[in-house]
N, C-alpha and C positions, 0 to 999 in steps of 0.2 A: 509144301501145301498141306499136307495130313495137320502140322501143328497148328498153322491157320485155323482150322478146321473146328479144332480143338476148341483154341482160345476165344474164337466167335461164339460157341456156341454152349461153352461151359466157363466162361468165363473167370468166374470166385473159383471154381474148382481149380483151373489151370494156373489160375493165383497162386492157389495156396498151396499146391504142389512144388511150382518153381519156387514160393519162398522157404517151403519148408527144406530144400536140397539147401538152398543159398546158406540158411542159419547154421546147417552142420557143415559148411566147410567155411564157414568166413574165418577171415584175420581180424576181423576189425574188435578192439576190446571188450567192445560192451556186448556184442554179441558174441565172442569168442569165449566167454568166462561160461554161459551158459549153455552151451550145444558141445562147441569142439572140445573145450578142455575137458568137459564131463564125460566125453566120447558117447554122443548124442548119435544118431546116423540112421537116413535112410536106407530102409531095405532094399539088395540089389535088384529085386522084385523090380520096386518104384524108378530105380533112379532113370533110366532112359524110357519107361512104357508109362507114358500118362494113362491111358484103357487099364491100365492093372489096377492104378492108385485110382482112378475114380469108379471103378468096378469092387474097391474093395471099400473106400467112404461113400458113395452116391451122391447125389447131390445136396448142397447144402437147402436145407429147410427151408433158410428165407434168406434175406439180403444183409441180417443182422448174426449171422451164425457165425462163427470163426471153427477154421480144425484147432483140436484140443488132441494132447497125447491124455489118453486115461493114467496110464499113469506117468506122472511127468518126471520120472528117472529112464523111462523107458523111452526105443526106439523110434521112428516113425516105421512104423513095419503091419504086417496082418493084426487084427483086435489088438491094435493102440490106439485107434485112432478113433474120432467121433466129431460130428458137428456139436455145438454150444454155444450159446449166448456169451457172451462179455462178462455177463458177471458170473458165469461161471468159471471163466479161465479167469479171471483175475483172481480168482481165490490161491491159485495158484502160484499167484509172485509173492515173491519175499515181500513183507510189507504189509500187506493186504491182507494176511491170513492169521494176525495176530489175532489172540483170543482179549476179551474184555469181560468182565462181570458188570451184569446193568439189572438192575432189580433182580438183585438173588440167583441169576442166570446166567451161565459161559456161554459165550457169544461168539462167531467170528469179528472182528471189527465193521468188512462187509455187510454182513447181518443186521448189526446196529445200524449202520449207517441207512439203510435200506428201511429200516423198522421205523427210525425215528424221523426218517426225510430229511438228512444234514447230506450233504458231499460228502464223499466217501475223504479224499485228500483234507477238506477242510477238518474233518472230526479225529484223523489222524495226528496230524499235526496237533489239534488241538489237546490231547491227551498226552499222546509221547514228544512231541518239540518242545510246549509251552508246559506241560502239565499240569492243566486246567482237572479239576473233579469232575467226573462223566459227568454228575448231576448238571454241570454247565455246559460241557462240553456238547450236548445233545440238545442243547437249545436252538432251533431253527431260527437265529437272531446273527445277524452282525453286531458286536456289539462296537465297533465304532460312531455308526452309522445308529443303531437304535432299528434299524430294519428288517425285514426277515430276509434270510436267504432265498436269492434264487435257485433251485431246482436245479442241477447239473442233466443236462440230456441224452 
């Protein structure tokens, strides 16, 4: 009954609790390379007492927040942990964090991609898959099509 209780009424919290246990003990590859093999792990604090771990994040801010570890070699345990936006944790994947110079300036890629209005994945691809020069690469255009891009949401 109590977990009921829980999951009705805190919902995202109780979310992001049970999947943040799930990722440190999965099998499954793509999430085993980053949690378990790194020996990633909820503190024994959290692992049975949801009241601990949402007494110690609170509630998320808004319906767009995700938990973030601050720092992300570290545990899910007391001050690791924090709400944030999306594009805050994505700064955090492999990929995403690559630096760029764009007008005289070290950038995250994110950054660019934010600055200039392009998809984040589209402007990726387009500099390190195809290796386009930023000066193109940052063009809000399909160039197939001659159109602008839509706006990713």
């Amino acid at each position: 009954m109590k977990a009921n209780y829980y999951f009705i009424l805190h919902r995202k919290e109780y979310d992001a609790w049970i999947h943040a246990k799930h990722r440190c003990v999965s099998t499954d590859p793509k999430v085993r390379k980053s949690y378990l093999d790194k020996g990633i792990t909820v503190d024994p604090i959290f692992v049975n007492d949801f009241p601990a771990f949402l007494a110690e994040v609170g509630l998320a801010p808004s319906p767009k927040h995700t938990l973030d570890r601050i720092r992300n070699d570290g545990n899910y345990e007391p001050g690791n942990l924090r709400w944030v936006l999306m594009k805050v944790q994505q700064r955090n994947k492999p990929g995403f964090n690559r630096r760029v110079k764009y007008q005289g300036r070290v950038m995250l890629l994110c950054e660019l991609a934010e600055l200039v209005g392009v998809d984040q994945k589209i402007l990726r691809n387009r500099i390190f898959r195809y290796k386009w020069p930023i000066s193109k690469s940052v063009q809000a255009i399909n160039f197939k099509t001659g159109q602008p891009l839509k706006k990713a949401a």
